[in-house]
C-alpha positions as CSV (number, residue, x, y, z in Angstrom):
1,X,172.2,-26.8,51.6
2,X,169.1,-26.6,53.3
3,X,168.7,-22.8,52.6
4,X,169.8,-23.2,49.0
5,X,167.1,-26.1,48.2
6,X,164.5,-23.5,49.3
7,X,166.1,-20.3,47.0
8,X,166.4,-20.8,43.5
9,X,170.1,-18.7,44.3
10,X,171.8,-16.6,46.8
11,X,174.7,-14.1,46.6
12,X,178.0,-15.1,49.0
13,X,176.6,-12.2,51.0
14,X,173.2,-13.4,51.4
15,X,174.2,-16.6,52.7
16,X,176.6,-15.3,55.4
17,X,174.2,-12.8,57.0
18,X,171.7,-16.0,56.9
19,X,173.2,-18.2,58.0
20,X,175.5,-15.9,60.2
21,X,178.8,-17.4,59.3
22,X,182.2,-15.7,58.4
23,X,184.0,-14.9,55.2
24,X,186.0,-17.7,55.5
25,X,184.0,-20.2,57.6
26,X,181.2,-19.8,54.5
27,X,183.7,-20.3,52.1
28,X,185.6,-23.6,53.0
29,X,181.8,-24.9,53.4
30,X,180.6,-23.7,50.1
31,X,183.8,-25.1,48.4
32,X,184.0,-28.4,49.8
33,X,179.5,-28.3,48.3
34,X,181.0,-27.3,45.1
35,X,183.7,-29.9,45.0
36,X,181.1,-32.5,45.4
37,X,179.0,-31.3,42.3
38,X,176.1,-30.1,44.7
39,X,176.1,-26.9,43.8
40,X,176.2,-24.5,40.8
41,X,178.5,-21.2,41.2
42,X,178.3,-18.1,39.5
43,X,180.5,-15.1,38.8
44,X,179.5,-11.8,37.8
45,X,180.1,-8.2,38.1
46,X,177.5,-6.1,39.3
47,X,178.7,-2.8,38.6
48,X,182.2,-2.2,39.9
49,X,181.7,-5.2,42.4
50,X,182.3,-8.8,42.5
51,X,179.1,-11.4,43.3
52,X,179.0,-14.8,43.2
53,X,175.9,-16.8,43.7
54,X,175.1,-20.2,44.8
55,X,172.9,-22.3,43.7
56,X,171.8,-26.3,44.5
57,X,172.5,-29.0,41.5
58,X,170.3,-31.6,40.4
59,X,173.1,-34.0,42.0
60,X,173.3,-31.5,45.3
61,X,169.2,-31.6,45.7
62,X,168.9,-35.8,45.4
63,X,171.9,-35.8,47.8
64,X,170.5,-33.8,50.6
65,X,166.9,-35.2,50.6
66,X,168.4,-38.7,51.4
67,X,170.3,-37.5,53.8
68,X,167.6,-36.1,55.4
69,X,165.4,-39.7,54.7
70,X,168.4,-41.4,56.6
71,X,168.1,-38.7,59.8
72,X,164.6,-39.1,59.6
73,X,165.0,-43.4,59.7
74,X,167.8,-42.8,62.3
75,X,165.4,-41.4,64.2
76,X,162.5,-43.2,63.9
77,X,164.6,-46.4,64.6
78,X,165.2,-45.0,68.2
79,X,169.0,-45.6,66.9
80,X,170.0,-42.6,69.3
């Protein structure tokens, strides 16, 4: 998520040679993001070839920024 809220989109590709993951690692992650509404995904064909690219919801972007607020008041509470 935290790549995605800083890129408007990224291809499948992009995102695994970021973020140095595997096919299928990558892909249970993204699904279980897209299951959840936070993330837009979309299908094309570029030429011959399949890409799909990933992109953060409204609902994905609120979600992550509060979890970041409640790391950030984890640890600033010294609740570690």
């Amino acid at each position: 998520m935290s790549v995605l809220m800083v890129n408007e989109s990224l291809s499948f590709n992009a995102l695994k040679d970021l973020l140095q993951l595997t096919d299928g690692n990558l892909a249970t992650h993204l699904r279980a993001l897209e299951e959840q509404g936070y993330l837009n995904v979309q299908k094309q064909f570029v030429g011959r070839k399949p890409n799909t690219t990933y992109a953060a919801t409204q609902q994905g972007k609120v979600a992550f920024t509060n979890h970041l607020n409640a790391l950030e008041s984890f640890i600033k509470s010294g609740g570690f």
